[in-house]
Each structure stands twice: as C-alpha cells, then as structure tokens.
N, C-alpha and C positions, 0 to 999 in steps of 0.2 A: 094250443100247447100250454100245457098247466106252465108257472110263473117258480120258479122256486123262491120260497121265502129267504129274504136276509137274515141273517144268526145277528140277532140282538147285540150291542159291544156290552163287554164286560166293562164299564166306568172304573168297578174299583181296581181292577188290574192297568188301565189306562194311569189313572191317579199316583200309584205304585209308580207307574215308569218314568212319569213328567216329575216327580219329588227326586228321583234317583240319579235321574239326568242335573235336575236341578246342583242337587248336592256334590255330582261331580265336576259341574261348570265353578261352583262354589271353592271349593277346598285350594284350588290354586291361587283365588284371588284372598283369602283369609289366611293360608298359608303366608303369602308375599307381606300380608298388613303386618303379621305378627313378627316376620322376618324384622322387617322395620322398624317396628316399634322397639322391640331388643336391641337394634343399631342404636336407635336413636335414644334409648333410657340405659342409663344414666349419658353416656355419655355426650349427646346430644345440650341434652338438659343441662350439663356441664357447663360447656363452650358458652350458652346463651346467660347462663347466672355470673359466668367470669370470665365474661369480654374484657374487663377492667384488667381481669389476672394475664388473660391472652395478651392484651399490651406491652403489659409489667414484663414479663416474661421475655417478648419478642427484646421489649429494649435490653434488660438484661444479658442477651445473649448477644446484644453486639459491642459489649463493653468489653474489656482488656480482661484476659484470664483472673491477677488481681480482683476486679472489681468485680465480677462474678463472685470468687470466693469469699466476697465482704458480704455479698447476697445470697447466701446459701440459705437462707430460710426463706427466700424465695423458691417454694417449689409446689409438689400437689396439692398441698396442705391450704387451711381457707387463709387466701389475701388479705384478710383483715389482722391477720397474725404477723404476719410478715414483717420483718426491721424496716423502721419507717414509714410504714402505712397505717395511715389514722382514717377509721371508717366510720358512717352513720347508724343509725338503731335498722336501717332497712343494708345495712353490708357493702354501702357503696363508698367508693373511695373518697376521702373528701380531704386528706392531707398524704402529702407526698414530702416527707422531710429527711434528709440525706446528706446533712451537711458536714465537713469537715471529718470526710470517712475515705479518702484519698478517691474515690473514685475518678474514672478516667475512660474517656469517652465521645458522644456528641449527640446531639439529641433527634439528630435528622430516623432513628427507629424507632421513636415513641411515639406512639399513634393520641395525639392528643382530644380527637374527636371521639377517642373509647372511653376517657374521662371525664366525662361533663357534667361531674357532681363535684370537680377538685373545688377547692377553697384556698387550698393555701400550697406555696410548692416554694422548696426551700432546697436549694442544690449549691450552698455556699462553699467558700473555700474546700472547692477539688479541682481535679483536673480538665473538665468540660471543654474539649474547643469543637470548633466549627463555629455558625450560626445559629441566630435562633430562627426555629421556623415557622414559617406565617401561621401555621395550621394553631399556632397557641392561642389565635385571634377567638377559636372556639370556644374557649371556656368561662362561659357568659357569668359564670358564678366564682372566679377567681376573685380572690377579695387579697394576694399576699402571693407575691416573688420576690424573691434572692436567688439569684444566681451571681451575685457577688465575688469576687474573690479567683476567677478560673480564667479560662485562657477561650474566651468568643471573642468571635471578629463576625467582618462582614456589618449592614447597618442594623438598626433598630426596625425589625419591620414595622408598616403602616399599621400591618393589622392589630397592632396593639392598643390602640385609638377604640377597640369594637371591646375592652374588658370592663366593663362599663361600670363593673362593682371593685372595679381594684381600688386597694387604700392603700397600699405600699409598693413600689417599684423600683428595685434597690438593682442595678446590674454595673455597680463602679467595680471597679481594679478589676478591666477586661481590657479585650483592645478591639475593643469594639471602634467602629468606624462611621463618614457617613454623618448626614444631619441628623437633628432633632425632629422627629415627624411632627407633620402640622397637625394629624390626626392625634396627637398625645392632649386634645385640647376637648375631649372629648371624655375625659376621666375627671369629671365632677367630685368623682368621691373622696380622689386622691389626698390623702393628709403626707405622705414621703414621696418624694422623687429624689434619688441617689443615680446617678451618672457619672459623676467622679474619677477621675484615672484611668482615661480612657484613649481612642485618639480622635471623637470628634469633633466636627469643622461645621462649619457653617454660622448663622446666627441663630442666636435665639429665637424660636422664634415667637410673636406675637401672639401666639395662641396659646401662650404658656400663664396669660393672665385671664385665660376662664377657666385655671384651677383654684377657685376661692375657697376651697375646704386644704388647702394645700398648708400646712405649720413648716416645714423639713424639704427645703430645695439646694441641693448640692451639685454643681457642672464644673468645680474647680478640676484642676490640671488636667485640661483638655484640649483644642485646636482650635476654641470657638473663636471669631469674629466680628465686624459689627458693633451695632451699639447695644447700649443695656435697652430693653423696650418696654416703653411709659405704662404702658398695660400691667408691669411688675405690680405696678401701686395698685391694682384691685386685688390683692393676696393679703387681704386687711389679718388674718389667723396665723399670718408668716411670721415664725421667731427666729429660725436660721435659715440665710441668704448666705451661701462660698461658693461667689463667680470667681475667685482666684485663680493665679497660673493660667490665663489664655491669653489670648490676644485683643481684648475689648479695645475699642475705640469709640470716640466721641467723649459727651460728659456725664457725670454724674445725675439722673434724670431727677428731679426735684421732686417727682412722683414717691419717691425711694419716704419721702418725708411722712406716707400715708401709714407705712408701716408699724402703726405703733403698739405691735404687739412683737417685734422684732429686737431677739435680745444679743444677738450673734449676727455681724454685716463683716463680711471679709469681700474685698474687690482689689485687695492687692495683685501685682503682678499681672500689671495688664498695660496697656497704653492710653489708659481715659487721659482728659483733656478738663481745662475749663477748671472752674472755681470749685467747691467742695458748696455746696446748696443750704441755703440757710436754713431750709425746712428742716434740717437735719434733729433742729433743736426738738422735734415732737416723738424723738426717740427715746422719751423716759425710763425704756425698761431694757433701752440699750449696756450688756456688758462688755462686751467686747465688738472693737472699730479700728479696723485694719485697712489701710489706703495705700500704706507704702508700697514703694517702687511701681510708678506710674511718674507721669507728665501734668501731675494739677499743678495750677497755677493761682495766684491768685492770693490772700492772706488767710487764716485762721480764723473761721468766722466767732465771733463773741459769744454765738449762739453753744456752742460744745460746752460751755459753763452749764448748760440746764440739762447734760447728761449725767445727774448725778448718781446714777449705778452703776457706771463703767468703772472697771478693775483694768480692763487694758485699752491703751491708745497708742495706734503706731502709725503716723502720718512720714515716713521716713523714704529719703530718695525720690524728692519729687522739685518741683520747683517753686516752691511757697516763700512768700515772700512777707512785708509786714513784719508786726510786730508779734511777740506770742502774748496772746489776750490775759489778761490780770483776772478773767472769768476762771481760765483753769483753776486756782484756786477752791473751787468750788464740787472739784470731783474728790469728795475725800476717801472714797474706795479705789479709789487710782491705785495699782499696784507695778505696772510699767508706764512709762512714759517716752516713748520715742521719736524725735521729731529731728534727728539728725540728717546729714545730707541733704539741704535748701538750701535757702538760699534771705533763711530770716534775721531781721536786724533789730536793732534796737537792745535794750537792757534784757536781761532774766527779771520774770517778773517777784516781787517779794511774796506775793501771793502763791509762791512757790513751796515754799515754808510751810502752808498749810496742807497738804498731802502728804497725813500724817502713816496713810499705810505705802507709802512708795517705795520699791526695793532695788528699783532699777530706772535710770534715769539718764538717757543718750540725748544733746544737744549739740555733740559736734558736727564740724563741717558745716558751718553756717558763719553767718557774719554778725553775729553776735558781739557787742561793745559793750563798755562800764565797768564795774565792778560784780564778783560775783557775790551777791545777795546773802547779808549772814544770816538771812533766815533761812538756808540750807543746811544750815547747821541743825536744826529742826527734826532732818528726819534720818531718826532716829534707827529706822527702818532698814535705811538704801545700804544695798552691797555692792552696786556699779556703778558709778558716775563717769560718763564722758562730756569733756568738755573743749575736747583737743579743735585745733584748726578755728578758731574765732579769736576774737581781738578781746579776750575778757583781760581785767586787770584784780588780783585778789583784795579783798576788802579786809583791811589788817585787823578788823576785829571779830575777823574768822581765829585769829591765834589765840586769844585773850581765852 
C-alpha cells in the first residue's frame, strides 16, 4: 500500500502564530508595568524625596488647631520653604527652628529617625509638654537643642548620651524630672549644658567631668543632691558654674580651684558644709562669687584678696567666723559686697576704704566690735550700707 506523503509545515505561518500568541501573553503583563509606573510617578517619587515632609506633616497634624494655623506653609509645596525649616544644597532638612511661635503640643508624633540630616532644633519658649523621646537619640548629626522654656516632664532620656556631635543642650524652665544620665558623659563636644529650673533629683553625677570642652554648665533651681563631684575640676574651658538652689551637701571640693578659666561660680542656696578652699585664690578671672545661704563654716580665707576682677561677693547666711581679712582691700572692681548674717568678729577692716567702686555694702548680723573705720567715708560710690546688729561704736571723725 503506497505511504501518503506528509504536507510539508508552513514555518512561516507557524512563526506568525508563536509571535501572536507571544504578544498576547505580552500586553497584560506591560499593560500592568505601565499601570504602575503611572501609580508610582510622580507620586511615588514624592513620598521617597519628602519622607522629611511626610514627618513634618504627620507631626504637624497632631498639634492643637492654633498651632497648625501658625504652620500653614507647611503644605504641598517643597519643605525647604516652609517657616522654620532650614535645608542643605542637596534639600534635606538640617534645621528645625520654631521658637517663641506659641505652639502647643508634644513631640511623641515626630518621627525623628525621618530627620537624620538635622543639625540644629530649636522649639524654645512654646507650649511643648509630654516627654522627650528616646527616638532623638537618632540623630547622629545634631550639633544644637533648645527646647527651653515649655512644659516637658518625665526624665532626660539615656539616649541622649548617643548625640555624639551635640555642642549645646539647653532644656531649663521645664519640669522635667528624674536624674542626670550617666550617659550625658558621653558628649565630648558639649561646650552648654542648661538644665536650670527644672525638678530634678538625684546627684550629679560623676560623669559630668568627661565634658572637658564644656565653657556653660547650669543645674541651678533644681532637686539635686549629694556632693559637688571632684571630677568638676577636669572642666579646665568652664567660665560659668550655677549649682544654685538645690539641695547640695558636703564641702566645697578644692578641685573647684582647677578652674581657672572660670569667671561666674554661684553655689549659693544649698547645704555645703566645711571651710571655703583656699584653692579658691587661682580664680583670677573670677567676676562674680556667690556662696550665701549655705552652712560654711570656718573664716575668710586671705586667699579672696588675689581675686582681683571680682565686681561681686556675697558670702551671706552662713556661719563664718574669724576675722574679715585686710586682703579684701585688694578687689577694687568690687561693686557688692555681702558678708552679713555670720557670725564674724573682730574690727572692719581700714582696707575697706579702698573699694573705690563699691555701691552696696551688708555686714550686718555679725559680731562685729570697735569703731567703724573712717575710711568708709571713702566710698564715695555706696548707696546701701548695713551695719545693724553688731557691737560697732562710730568713730567721731566720721563727723568732721
């Protein structure tokens, strides 16, 4: 039986069919790309260029109707515009300044890890409460906070210890709570530390003397504790020290002497103890020396003659004892002088006469004898003189 022959394939009709199929398998998945690609341009490209704005934004909206309408240029428009926000040549946020614009609010909706190019953030005198929260420990490039002036509570968190380029740390007149982290010992760079008017407790602590770049340390009227800690003396760059208004105890630590770039020392209003340090005399560029209302004990050491830039001295309410040294004489920018409420005796000294700018000058409530010194007569300056409660006798050629 003959074989019938096979009919050759057409290839090019084959070819035709495999491309046709192709292109209809094709169209739905190019179809879907292009779907997406329109989703995702602009608006995609958006979201990813102004994740900074997306933050901005989100915090923004949890702030009090007020405070929103102070941000109204906060909106689609580019974030480097906006009130307050200072950006770099590549558009990223690198200041956040909004101070004393009443806002009102807390910062627990500011996503701080979408800003990790800030440098500087400045939210002073408004209305801020809550806490602050740890997530600020992100921003490795913060060189400058103030949040100064507002209503935080809650403590200082740890994570603040991880800002590693911060120079200024200003958070007084809050009510904030809570120690001093040990981790605050960890900002090398720091030249301010403001804590001031606050409410917290604990002691200082010790780790507050590996801020050697530190000039500007304030923790007055707060809850602190404890003694002063000798570690202070490695802050050789420190010009103002105000431990004032807390609760210190112990003494004067004689470390305090190392400071001799230190022109501002307030340690009043506290409960220190013990003698006033002789080291003290290496304070040459000391102007003002505020000790009053504490428990020192002990006499006026000789050494205070060799502060001769001080304008003010107030050693007042304490329990000093001795004589007042004939060295004072020697501070002739003296422009107060208060040493009342002790418990010092002996004469006024003549050398009194020579503080020639002194305009105000308290030695009562001491046990003061003799006559009082007509070289008082001298200054020429003084618009208050107390001399009430001691045993002086007037020296009749004060009349002549």
């Amino acid at each position: 039986m003959a074989s019938v022959p096979k009919t050759a394939p057409n290839f090019q009709a084959v070819h035709t069919i495999i491309i046709f199929v192709f292109v209809i398998i094709l169209i739905p998945f190019v179809s879907s790309s292009d779907s997406a690609a329109a989703r995702a341009s602009p608006a995609t490209k958006t979201v990813v260029k102004q994740s900074e704005a997306f933050a901005l934004l989100k915090w923004k909206a949890s702030l009090d109707n007020q405070s929103q309408s102070l941000l109204s240029s906060w909106n689609e428009s580019s974030h480097c515009t906006w009130v307050g926000i200072g950006c770099n040549d590549a558009s990223k946020v690198t200041n956040l300044t909004l101070d004393s614009i009443g806002l009102r609010g807390t910062l627990s909706s500011l996503n701080f890890s979408l800003l990790p190019h800030l440098v500087k953030l400045d939210l002073s005198n408004n209305l801020i409460y809550g806490t602050i929260p740890s997530q600020i420990g992100s921003l490795s490039r913060l060189a400058s906070i103030n949040a100064s002036i507002n209503h935080l509570s809650g403590p200082i968190p740890t994570h603040i210890g991880m800002l590693r380029s911060l120079v200024d740390l200003d958070l007084s007149a809050n009510n904030l709570t809570g120690s001093i982290p040990t981790s605050i010992g960890n900002l090398e760079n720091l030249t301010t530390l403001n804590l001031y008017e606050n409410s917290i407790f604990g002691s200082i602590p010790q780790e507050v003397g590996m801020l050697r770049s530190l000039t500007h340390l304030a923790l007055s009227r707060n809850n602190l504790t404890g003694s002063i800690p000798a570690s202070i003396g490695n802050l050789r760059n420190l010009t103002t020290l105000f431990l004032d208004a807390n609760s210190l105890s112990g003494s004067i630590p004689r470390e305090v002497g190392l400071l001799r770039s230190l022109t501002h020392l307030s340690l009043s209003r506290n409960n220190l103890t013990g003698s006033i340090p002789a080291s003290i005399e290496n304070l040459r560029n000391l102007i003002t020396l505020y000790l009053y209302v504490n428990s020192l004990s002990g006499s006026i050491p000789q050494e205070v003659g060799m502060l001769r830039s001080l304008t003010d001295l107030a050693m007042s309410w304490n329990n000093l004892t001795g004589s007042i040294p004939a060295s004072i004489g020697n501070l002739k920018n003296l422009t107060t002088l208060f040493l009342d409420a002790n418990s010092l005796s002996g004469s006024i000294p003549q050398e009194v006469g020579m503080l020639g700018s002194l305009t105000d000058l308290a030695l009562s409530m001491n046990n003061l004898t003799r006559s009082i010194p007509a070289s008082i007569g001298k200054l020429r300056n003084l618009t208050t003189l107390y001399l009430y409660e001691n045993s002086l006798s007037l020296d009749l050629s004060l009349k002549k």
